[in-house]
C-alpha positions as CSV (number, residue, x, y, z in Angstrom):
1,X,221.1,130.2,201.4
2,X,218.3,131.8,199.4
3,X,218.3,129.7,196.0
4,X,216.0,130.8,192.8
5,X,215.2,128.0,189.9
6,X,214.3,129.5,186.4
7,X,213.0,127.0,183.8
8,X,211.2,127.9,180.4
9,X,208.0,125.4,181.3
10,X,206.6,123.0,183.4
11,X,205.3,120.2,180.3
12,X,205.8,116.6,181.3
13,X,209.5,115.8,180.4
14,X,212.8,114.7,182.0
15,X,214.4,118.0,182.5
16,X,211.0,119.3,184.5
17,X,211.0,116.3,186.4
18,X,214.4,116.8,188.0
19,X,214.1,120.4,188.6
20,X,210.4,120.3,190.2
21,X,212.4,116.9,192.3
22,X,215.2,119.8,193.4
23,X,213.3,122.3,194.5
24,X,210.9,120.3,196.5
25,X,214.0,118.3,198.2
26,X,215.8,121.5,198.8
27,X,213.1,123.0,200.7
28,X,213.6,120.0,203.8
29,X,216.9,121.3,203.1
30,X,218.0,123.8,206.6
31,X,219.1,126.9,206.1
32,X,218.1,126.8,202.0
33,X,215.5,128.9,200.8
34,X,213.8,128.0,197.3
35,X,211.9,129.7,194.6
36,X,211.1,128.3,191.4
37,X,210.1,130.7,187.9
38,X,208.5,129.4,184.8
39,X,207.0,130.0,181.9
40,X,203.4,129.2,180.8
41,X,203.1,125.3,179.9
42,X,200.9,125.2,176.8
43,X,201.0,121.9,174.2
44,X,200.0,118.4,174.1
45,X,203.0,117.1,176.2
46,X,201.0,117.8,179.3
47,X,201.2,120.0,182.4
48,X,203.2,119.6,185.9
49,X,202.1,123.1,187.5
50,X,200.1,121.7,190.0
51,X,202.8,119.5,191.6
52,X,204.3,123.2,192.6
53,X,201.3,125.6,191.9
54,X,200.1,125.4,195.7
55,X,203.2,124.8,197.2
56,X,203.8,128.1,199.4
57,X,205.9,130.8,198.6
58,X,207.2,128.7,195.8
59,X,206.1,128.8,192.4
60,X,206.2,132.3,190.3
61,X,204.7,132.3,186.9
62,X,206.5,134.6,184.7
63,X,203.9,135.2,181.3
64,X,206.0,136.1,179.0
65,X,208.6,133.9,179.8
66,X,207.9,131.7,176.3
67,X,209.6,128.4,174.4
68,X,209.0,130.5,170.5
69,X,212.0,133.2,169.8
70,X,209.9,136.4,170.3
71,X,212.3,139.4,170.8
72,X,209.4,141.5,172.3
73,X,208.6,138.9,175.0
74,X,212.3,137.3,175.2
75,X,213.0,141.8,176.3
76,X,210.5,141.9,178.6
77,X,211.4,138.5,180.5
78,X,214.6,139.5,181.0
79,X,213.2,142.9,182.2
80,X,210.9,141.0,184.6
81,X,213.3,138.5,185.7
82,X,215.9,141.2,186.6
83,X,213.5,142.9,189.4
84,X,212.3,140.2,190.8
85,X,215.9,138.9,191.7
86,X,216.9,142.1,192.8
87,X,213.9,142.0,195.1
88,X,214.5,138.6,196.4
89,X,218.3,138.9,196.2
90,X,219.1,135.1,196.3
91,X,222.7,133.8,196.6
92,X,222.0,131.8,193.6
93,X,220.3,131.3,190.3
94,X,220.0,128.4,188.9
95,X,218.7,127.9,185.2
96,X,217.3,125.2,183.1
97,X,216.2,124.6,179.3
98,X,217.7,126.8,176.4
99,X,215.4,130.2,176.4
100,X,215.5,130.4,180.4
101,X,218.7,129.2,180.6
102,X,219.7,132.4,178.5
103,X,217.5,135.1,179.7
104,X,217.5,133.4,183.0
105,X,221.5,134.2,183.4
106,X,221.9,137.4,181.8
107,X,219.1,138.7,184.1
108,X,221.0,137.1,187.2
109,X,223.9,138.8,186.2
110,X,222.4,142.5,185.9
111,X,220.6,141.5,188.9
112,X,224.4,141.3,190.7
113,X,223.4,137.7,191.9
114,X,226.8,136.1,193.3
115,X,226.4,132.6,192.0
116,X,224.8,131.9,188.5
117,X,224.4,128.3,187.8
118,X,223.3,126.4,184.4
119,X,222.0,123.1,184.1
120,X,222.3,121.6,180.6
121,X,219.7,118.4,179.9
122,X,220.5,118.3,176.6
123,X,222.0,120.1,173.6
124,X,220.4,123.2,172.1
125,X,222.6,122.5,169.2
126,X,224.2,119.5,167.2
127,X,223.9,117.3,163.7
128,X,220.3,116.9,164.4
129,X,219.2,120.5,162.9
130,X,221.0,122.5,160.1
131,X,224.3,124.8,160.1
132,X,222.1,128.2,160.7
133,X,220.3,127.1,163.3
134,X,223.7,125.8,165.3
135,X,225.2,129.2,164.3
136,X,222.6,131.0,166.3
137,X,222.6,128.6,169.2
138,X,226.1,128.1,169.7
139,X,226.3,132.2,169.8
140,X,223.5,132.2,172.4
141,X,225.3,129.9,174.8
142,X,228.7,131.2,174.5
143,X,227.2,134.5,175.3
144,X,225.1,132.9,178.3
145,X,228.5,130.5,179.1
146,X,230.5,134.1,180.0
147,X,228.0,135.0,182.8
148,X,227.9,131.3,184.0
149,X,230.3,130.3,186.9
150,X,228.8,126.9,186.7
151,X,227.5,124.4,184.6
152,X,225.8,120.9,185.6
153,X,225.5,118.1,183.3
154,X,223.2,115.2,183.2
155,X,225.9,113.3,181.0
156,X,229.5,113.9,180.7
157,X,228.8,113.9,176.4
158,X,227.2,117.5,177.2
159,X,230.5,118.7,179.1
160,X,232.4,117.1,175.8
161,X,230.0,119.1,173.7
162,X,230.1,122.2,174.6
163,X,233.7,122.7,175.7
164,X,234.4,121.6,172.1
165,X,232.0,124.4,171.0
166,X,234.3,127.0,173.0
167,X,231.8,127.0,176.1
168,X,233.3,127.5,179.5
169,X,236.2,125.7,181.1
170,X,236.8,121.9,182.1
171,X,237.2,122.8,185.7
172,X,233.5,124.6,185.4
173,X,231.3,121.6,184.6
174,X,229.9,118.8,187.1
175,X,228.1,115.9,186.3
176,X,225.3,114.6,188.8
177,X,223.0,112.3,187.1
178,X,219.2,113.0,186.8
179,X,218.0,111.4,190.0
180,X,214.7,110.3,190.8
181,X,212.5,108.0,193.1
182,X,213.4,104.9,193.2
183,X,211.0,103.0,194.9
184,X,207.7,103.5,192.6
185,X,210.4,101.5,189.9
186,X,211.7,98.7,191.9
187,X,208.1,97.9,192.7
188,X,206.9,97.5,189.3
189,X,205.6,94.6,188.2
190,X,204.3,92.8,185.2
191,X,200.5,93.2,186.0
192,X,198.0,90.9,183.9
193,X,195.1,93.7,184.5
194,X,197.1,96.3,182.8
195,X,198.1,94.0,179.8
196,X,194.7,93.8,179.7
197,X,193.3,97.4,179.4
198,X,195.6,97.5,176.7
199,X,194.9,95.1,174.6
200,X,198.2,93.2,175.2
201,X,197.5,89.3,176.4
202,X,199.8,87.4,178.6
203,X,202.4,85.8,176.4
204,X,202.6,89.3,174.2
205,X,206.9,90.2,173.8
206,X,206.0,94.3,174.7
207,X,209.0,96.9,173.2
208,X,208.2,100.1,175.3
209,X,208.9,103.6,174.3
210,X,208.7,106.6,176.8
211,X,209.1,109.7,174.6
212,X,206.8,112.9,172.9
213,X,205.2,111.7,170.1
214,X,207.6,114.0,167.9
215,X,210.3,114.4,165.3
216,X,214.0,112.8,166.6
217,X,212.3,110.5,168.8
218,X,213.1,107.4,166.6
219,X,209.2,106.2,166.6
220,X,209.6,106.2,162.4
221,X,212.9,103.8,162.8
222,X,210.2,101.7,164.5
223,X,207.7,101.7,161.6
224,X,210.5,100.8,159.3
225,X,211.2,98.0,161.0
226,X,208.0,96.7,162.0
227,X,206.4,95.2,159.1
228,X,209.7,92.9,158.7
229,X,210.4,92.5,162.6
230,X,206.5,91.3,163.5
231,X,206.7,89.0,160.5
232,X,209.5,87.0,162.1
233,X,208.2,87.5,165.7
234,X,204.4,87.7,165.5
235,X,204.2,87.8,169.2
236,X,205.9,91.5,169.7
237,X,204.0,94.6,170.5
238,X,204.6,98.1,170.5
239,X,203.7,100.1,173.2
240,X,204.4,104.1,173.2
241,X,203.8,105.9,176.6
242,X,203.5,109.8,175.6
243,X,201.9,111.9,173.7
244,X,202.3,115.0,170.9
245,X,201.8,116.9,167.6
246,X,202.5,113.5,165.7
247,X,199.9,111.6,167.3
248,X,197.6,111.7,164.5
249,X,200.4,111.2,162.0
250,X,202.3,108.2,163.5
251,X,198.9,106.1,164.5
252,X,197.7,107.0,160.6
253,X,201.3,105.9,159.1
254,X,201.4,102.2,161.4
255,X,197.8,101.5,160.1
256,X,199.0,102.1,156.1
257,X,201.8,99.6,157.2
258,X,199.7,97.2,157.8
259,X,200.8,96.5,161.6
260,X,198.2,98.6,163.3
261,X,197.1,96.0,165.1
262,X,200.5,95.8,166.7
263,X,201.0,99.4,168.5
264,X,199.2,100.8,171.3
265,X,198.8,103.8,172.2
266,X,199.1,104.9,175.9
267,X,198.7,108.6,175.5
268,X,199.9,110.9,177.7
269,X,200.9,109.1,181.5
270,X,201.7,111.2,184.5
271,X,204.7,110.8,185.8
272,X,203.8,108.6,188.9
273,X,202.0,106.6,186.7
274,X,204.9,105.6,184.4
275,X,206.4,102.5,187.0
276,X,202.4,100.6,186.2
277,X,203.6,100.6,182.1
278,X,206.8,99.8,182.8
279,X,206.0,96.8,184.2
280,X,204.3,95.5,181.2
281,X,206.9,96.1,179.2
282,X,209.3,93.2,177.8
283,X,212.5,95.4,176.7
284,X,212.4,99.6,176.6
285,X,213.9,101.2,173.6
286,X,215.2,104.8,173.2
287,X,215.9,105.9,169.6
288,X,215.9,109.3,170.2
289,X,218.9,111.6,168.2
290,X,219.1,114.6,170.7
291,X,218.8,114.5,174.4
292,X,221.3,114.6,177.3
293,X,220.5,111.7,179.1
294,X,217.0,109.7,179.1
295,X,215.5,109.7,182.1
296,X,213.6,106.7,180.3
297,X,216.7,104.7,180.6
298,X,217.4,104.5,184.2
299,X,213.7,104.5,185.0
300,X,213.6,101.5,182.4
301,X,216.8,99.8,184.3
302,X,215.1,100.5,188.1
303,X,211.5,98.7,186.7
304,X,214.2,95.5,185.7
305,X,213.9,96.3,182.7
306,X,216.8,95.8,179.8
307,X,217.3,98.1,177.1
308,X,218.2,99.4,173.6
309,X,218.9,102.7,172.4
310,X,221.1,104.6,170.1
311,X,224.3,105.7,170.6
312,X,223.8,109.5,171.2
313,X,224.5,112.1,173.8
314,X,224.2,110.7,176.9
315,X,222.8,107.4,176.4
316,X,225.7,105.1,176.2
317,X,226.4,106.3,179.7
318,X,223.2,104.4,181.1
319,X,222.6,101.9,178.3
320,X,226.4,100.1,178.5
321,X,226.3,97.9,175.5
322,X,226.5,93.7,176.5
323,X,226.0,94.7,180.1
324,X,222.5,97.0,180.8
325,X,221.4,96.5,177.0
326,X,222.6,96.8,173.7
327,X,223.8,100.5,171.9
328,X,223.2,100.8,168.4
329,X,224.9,103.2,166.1
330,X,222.2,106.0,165.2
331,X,220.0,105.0,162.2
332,X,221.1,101.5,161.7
333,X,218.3,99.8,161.2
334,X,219.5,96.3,160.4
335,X,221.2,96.4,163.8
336,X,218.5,97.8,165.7
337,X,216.1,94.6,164.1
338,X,218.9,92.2,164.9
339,X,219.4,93.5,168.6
340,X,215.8,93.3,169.0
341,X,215.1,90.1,168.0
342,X,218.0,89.0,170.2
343,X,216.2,90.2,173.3
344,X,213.0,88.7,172.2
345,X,214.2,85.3,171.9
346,X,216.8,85.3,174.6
347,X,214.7,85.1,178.1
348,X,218.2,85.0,180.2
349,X,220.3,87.9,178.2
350,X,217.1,90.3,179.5
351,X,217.5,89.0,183.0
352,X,221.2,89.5,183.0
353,X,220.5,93.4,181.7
354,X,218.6,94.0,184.0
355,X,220.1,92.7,187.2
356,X,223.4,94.7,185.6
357,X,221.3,98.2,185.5
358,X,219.2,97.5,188.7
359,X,222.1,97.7,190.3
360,X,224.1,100.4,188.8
361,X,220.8,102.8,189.0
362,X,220.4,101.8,193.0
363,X,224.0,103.1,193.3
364,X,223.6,106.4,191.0
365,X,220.3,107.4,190.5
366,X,218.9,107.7,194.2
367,X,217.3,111.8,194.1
368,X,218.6,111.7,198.0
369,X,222.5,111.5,196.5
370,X,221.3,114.0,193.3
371,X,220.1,116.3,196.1
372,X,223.7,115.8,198.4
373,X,225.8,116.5,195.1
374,X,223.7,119.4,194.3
375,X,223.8,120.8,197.4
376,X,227.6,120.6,198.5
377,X,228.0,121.8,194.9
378,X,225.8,124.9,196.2
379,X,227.7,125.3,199.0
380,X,231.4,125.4,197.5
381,X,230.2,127.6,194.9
382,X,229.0,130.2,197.7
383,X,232.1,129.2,200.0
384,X,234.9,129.9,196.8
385,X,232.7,133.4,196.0
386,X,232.7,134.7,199.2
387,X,236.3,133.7,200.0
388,X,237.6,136.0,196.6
389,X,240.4,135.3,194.5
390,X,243.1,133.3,195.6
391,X,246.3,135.4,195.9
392,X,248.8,134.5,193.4
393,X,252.2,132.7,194.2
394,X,255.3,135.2,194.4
């Protein structure tokens, strides 16, 4: 089975986690062959190239494979793309992220590649941006959705979303949760010497935050909630893990609130290093309005760590209020100060959170079972294209 990935770019995020994770699995896979195509990775977020750069015969950079609508470039992608699959003539394309994922298919398609397969991390559209915007996006992936005999899902509130939006058919979608090393997780610990380096002391209550330092990511809902929430709990720290445009912005706007000295900044953390910050943390919140599902969340839950995030896409399917953490309605602020202060002063409620997620991400969130599923998934795809259409009943 000759397989090839497409993804826009390699920056440090969820979605480029699980598909560099893939690739490398498949290879030990025998009998699968595996290419992966990307994009330039430019911006703060941070690179993962060279966890695939020397990795032979695997990674193909495609230049003018870009993030920005550029009709030029966006042309002569798909112009690029087509050839090189109808050189390598794989089985199977596989596509991730909204501009690969659309230039990604139609070029599998003219390409005459038998199985074309998109993965969606999160939505490209929704209430988060404005009605033009969802217009043009929802167009896009209905377009891309007719050249798609497959779609995976992180979450089962992205199969919800786009069927609603007139995208494919129930029976097309799978879900097969965002796997990911466990080990690195369960080994995480609460170390003194890392408190340290930050500036946190010993008895410090640490609220994490894993996310780009960006718009949607909830970091503001924080700031309006600081000033009152350190007030009544002097003790609590912020501590944000990532990095982005809004740096500048967000460590400028905590100082004017007057809580400055209650935020630290992390910066940008590579990926293995994320279980070491973890393990500092008290409680992990994830406030952010668009994503599919937050790798933060069962990452957070494998560390034994309990959390809080709002109630949207995907979230609600890792973070199961009174049992892994507590789901907030989007934007409520009074809740999300209430919750909070709940887990601050409530030593046993975190334990029980945690134990709860520890044990459902041991049972769903292994990258050996995201790899099986994937795989068989792969095969049955292949299996129902070779085998044709089933004759009809007379």
């Amino acid at each position: 089975m000759r397989v090839v990935h497409i993804i826009t770019r390699l920056i440090v995020g969820g979605a480029q986690e699980n598909t560099i994770a893939t690739v490398l699995a498949l290879r030990n896979r025998v009998g699968v062959e595996v290419a992966l195509f990307a994009g330039p990775t430019t911006g703060p977020e941070g690179s993962l190239e060279s966890t695939v750069r020397d990795v032979p015969g695997l990674f193909t950079l495609i230049p003018s494979l870009v993030r920005p609508l550029n009709p030029w470039k966006d042309l002569l992608t798909l112009v690029v793309l087509s050839r090189k699959l109808k050189s390598i003539r794989p089985d199977l394309v596989h596509t991730h992220s909204g501009k690969a994922g659309f230039v990604g298919r139609l070029a599998a398609r003219l390409a005459r590649v038998p199985v074309v397969i998109h993965t969606i991390h999160g939505p490209s559209f929704g209430p988060f941006q404005g009605a033009l915007p969802n217009a043009v996006y929802v167009t896009a992936e209905r377009m891309a959705g007719r050249v798609t005999d497959h779609f995976v899902v992180v979450a089962d509130a992205m199969k919800r979303l786009y069927l609603a939006a007139g995208i494919g058919r129930p029976d097309q979608y799978t879900r097969i949760f965002s796997g990911f090393d466990l080990g690195p997780f369960l080994a995480a610990r609460n170390d003194i010497a890392v408190r340290k380096q930050l500036g946190l002391s010993a008895d410090d209550f640490v609220v994490g935050k894993i996310a780009r330092l960006f718009k949607l990511k909830g970091h503001h809902d924080l700031l309006a909630i600081g000033p009152h929430i350190v007030k009544e709990y002097p003790k609590l720290k912020f501590l944000f893990v990532g990095d982005g445009a809004w740096r500048g912005r967000l460590e400028r706007e905590f100082a004017e609130a007057g809580i400055a000295q209650h935020v630290r900044f992390a910066g940008l953390v590579p990926p293995e290093e994320v279980p070491r910050y973890l393990g500092v943390m008290d409680v992990v919140v994830h406030l952010s309005r668009r994503e599919g599902l937050p790798r933060a969340l069962p990452q957070a839950l494998a560390a034994g760590k309990p959390v809080l995030a709002y109630d949207s896409d995907g979230a609600g399917e890792i973070c199961i209020d009174g049992q892994t953490g507590f789901l907030v309605r989007a934007g409520d602020l009074d809740c999300l100060k209430s919750r909070l202060l709940e887990l601050a002063r409530n030593r046993d409620l975190r334990e029980r959170f945690a134990q709860n997620g520890r044990e459902m991400v041991r049972r769903c969130f292994g990258i050996d079972r995201m790899i099986d599923e994937l795989h068989q998934l792969y095969l049955r795809l292949l299996g129902e294209k070779l085998s044709g259409p089933k004759p009809l009943d007379r």
